[in-house]
C-alpha positions, 0 to 999 in steps of 0.5 A: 459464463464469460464476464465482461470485465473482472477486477482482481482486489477488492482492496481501495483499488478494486472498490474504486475501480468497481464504483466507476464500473457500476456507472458505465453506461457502456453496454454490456457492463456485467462485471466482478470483483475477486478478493482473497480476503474474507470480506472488505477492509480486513487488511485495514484490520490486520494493521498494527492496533495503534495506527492512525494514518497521517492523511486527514478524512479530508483526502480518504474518501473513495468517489462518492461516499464521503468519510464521516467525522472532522474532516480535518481529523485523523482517521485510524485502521478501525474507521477505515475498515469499517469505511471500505465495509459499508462503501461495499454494501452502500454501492451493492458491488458484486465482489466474491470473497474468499477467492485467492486468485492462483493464475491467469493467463489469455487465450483467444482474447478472453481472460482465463482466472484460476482460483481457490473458487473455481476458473473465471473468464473475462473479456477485460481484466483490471488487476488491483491488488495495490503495493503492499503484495508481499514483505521485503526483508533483506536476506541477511535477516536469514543469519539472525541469531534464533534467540532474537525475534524478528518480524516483518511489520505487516505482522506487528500488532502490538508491542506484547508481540516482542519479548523482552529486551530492546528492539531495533526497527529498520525502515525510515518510512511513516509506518517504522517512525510510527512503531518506533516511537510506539515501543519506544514508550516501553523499551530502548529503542533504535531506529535504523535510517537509510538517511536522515528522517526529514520531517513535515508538520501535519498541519500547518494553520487550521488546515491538514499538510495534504490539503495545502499540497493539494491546493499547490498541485502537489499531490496531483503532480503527474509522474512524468512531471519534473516535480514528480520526478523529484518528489520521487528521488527524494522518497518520502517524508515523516509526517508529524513531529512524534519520532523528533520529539523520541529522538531528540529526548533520547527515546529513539537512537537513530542508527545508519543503514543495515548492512548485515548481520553477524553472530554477535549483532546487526551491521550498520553503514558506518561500520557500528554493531549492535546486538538487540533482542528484538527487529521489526522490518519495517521494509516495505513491500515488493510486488508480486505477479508470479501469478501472471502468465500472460507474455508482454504483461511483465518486464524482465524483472517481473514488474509490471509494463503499462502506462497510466495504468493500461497495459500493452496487452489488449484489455488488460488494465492495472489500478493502484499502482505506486505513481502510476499517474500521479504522487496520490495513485496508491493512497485512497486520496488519489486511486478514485481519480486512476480507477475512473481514466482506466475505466474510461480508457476501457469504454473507448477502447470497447470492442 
């Protein structure tokens, strides 16, 4: 059977993305989403216990099924998973689980899948497997002493996970600041920043952070635009004020960027060591398409060449993607907005 379109992810991407597929009313819609995980929202599940995203419910929904509770509350891992969970069922989408998709390639205009589960065909691929494709751990951390446990935070779950002694957390974004502070409440604590942490409150008034950047056309600044340009330079903030009351009582110590690591400890910019029992690398993702054999898909450094999502291969489109229209493009505020121009670029582009 040749699909008219798969999606591979059924991640916040791949639902939304399914989601304005069921509503084509292009013919021949037969369309199916493939995830290697075993069932929607397990990600979320996997996720360090005490996360609580610093988006409101307000700006979490996926298209067409609003996220119960306060809409200007904040909702944790648990509540997301079980919202991507029932967002599948609730929409009846055709999404195999279990299916870890191992290559893809094109011939004669059709999409030929491999996978764990046998080989698929497609007319048209949508690639939604979003940002978070594998940790990005400096190579230095291979000199790390055996005697010290490292992890990268995507394994991070809860603070018994560390053994004894104080720990060092590198990475400035909102997932570091977070665990920072968490572990902070039981051991010495440092933080390790590629600059100073700049923070924002999460509301301002009665009314969340993002539903005034909303209201002044930030979040939906383009890519391309000059505010989007710089918001992009200036990377991201630390929403809330937890990790400045840690630091400035002392229960977080802010180190400068990691450079290397010795045999007596981990090497800081300005030239400062410290030797800790324990380092969380809160470092962030980098992509993954090693499994994309596809010519003019992929740039020479293995990253993905599209604009707005669409690719210059024919009938190969992409959702979730860091900016890829906009500053909400891979956060579930913003990738029902790309998943709904892809699939309408698709249908005017229909054979």
């Amino acid at each position: 059977m040749v699909w008219d379109t798969v999606v591979i992810g059924a991640g916040q991407a791949g639902l939304a993305a399914g989601y304005w597929l069921s509503r084509s009313r292009a013919k021949n819609n037969n369309f199916l989403i493939l995830d290697r995980s075993m069932g929607a929202g397990e990600v979320w599940q996997g996720r360090y216990e005490s996360l609580r995203l610093f988006t409101p419910r307000s700006h979490n929904a996926l298209p067409g099924f609003p996220l119960e509770g306060e809409s200007d509350g904040f909702p944790d891992k648990n509540e997301m998973s079980l919202y991507l969970q029932k967002y599948a069922v609730h929409f009846r989408l055709p999404i195999q689980f279990g299916t870890d998709v191992t290559s893809v390639r094109k011939e004669r205009g059709i999409f030929i899948i491999d996978s764990s589960q046998g080989q698929y065909q497609a007319k048209k691929l949508v690639i939604a497997t979003g940002p978070f494709q594998q940790p990005n751990v400096p190579t230095y951390s291979q000199k790390v002493s055996d005697n010290v446990l490292q992890m990268h935070s995507s394994s991070y779950r809860h603070p018994s996970q560390l053994q004894e002694g104080d720990v060092l957390v590198v990475g400035g974004g909102n997932s570091g600041a977070q665990i920072a502070v968490e572990l902070s409440e039981g051991r010495k604590t440092y933080l390790a920043l590629g600059q100073q942490p700049k923070y924002l409150p999460l509301k301002i008034g009665t009314k969340s952070i993002f539903w005034w950047l909303d209201t002044l056309g930030i979040l939906k600044a383009a890519s391309s635009s000059w505010i989007g340009r710089r918001l992009r330079r200036k990377g991201d903030p630390i929403f809330g004020y937890e990790l400045k009351e840690a630091v400035r009582c002392g229960k977080v110590i802010l180190k400068k960027r990691t450079v290397d690591v010795s045999g007596s400890g981990v090497l800081f910019q300005d030239g400062s060591e410290l030797a800790v029992r324990n380092i969380i690398w809160a470092t962030g993702f980098k992509s993954r398409y090693s499994w994309l054999h596809i010519e003019g898909a992929l740039d020479s450094d293995g990253q993905v060449l599209h604009s707005r999502g669409v690719s210059p291969v024919d009938h190969l489109y992409f959702v979730g993607l860091p900016w890829q229209t906009h500053r909400g493009s891979a956060l579930l505020a913003g990738v029902g907005r790309d998943a709904r121009i892809i699939v309408e670029a698709m249908n005017e582009k229909r054979e």
